[in-house]
N, C-alpha and C positions, 0 to 999 in steps of 0.2 A: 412437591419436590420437582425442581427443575430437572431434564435430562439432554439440556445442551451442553456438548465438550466445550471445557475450558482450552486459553489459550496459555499453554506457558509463556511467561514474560522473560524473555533472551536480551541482553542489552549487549552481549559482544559480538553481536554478528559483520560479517565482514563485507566488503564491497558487492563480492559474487553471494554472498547472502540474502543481501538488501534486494541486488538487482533481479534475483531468486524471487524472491516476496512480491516485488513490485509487476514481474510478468505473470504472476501469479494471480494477483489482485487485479492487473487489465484482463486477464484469461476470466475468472469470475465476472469481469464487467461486462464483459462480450457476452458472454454466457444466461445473464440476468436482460442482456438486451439493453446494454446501457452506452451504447456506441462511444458519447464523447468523453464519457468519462474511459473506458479502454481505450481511446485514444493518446491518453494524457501520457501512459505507458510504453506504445511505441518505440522504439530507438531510443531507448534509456542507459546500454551499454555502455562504460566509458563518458556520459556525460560529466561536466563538472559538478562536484557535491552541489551547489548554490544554486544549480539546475535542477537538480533530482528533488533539493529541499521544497521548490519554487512549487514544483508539480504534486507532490506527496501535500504540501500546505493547500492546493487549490483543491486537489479533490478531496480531501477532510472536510476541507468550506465546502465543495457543490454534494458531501453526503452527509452532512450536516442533519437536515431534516428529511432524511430518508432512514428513519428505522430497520425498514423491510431490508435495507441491505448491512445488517450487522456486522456482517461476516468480512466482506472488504474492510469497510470501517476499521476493525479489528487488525486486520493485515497492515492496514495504514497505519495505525497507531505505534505497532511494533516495529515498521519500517521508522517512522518517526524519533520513535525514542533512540535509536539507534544509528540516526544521521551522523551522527560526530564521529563514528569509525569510517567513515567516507573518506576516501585519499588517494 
């Protein structure tokens, strides 16, 4: 029996939510030691959606085949699916 918390899946989250999740998931990256990818998070406030989608798409791609870090992965996902409330 596994004893990792799930993520509930939120699809209406809103701009300050998203942007919530995403200093969240660079704060984790820093954290894991993973400089460029917390990089990618930076000055995300106020970007245009097509920006924020561009950055959430790249680092899915560069954790791709990083296992070990699920847990981003996971924040990115939910940030993800919930692009189209961007405005």
């Amino acid at each position: 029996m596994s004893h990792e918390p799930t993520m509930k899946l939120v699809t209406n989250l809103d701009r300050a939510a998203i942007e919530a999740k995403l200093r969240e998931a660079g704060g984790a990256a820093a954290a894991a030691g993973l400089t460029d990818l917390a990089k990618m998070f930076i000055g995300i406030e106020g970007l245009p959606a097509a920006q924020i989608e561009q950055r959430v798409n790249n680092a899915m791609k560069w954790l791709a085949d990083k296992p070990q870090h699920m847990k981003i992965s996971a924040l990115l996902e939910l940030v993800g699916m919930n692009l189209k409330n961007l405005k």
